[in-house]
C-alpha positions as CSV (number, residue, x, y, z in Angstrom):
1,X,116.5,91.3,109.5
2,X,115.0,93.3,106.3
3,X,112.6,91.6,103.7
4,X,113.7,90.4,100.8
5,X,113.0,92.9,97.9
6,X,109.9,91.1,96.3
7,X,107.9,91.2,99.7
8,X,108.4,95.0,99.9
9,X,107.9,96.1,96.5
10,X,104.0,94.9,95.7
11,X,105.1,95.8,91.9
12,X,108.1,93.9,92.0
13,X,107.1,90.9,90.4
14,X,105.1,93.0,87.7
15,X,103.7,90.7,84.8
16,X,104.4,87.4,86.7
17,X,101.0,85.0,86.8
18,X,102.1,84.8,90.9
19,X,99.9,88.3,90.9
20,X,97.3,87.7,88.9
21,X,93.7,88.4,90.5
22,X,91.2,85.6,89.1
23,X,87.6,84.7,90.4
24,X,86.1,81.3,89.2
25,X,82.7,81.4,87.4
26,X,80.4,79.7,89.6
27,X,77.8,77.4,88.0
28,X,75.1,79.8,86.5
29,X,76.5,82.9,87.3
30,X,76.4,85.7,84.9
31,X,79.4,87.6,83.6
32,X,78.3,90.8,85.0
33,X,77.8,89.7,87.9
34,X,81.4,87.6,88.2
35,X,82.9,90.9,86.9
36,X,81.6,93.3,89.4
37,X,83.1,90.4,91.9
38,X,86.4,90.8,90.5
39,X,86.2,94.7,90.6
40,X,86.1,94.0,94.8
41,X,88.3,92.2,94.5
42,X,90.7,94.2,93.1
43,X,90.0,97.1,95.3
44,X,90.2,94.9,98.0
45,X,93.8,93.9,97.5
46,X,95.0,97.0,96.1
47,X,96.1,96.4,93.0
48,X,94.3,99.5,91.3
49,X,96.4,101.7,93.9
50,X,99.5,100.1,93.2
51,X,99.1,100.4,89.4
52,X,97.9,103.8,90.1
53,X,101.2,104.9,91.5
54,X,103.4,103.3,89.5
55,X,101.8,105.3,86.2
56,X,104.9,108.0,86.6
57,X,107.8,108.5,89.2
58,X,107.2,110.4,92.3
59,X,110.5,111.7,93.9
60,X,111.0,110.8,97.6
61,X,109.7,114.3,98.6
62,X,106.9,114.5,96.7
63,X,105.8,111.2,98.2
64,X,106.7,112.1,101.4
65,X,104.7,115.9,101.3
66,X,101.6,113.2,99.8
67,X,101.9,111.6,103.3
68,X,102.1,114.5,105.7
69,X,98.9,115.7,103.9
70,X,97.3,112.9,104.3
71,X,97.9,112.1,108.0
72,X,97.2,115.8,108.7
73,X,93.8,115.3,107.1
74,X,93.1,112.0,109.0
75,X,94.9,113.8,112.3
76,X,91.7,117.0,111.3
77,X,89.2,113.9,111.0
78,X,89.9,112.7,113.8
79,X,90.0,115.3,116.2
80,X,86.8,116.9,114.2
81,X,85.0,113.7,115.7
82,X,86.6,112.6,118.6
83,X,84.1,114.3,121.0
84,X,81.0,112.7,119.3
């Protein structure tokens, strides 16, 4: 059985509050340092990423050369250090 389409698709529910990253204040906190915990945040999740890629359309072969370079580079990383 397949996922239903909004559990796939991370931008599916694009501009819905259900997605919105928040962080509470805490009591005496700054606001720099309450914003640089919401910039971890953000990374954390992925959000940037997903944002990132939906700035233009990538055909499904571009996307998929994107991914063979990328696991050939981790498949060079890995055997660069697997004797260490």
């Amino acid at each position: 059985m397949t996922q239903p389409k909004r559990l796939r698709n991370p931008g599916y529910w694009r501009g819905s509050e259900t997605d919105l990253t928040e962080i509470k204040l805490k009591k005496g906190e700054s606001v720099d340092k309450a914003l640089r915990r919401l910039k971890k945040k953000i990374d954390r999740e992925g959000t940037l990423k997903v944002v990132r890629n939906h700035r233009h359309f990538e055909k499904p072969s571009e996307r998929r050369r994107r991914k063979e370079k990328a696991a050939r580079f981790s498949a060079m990383l890995s055997a660069r250090y697997a004797d260490m």
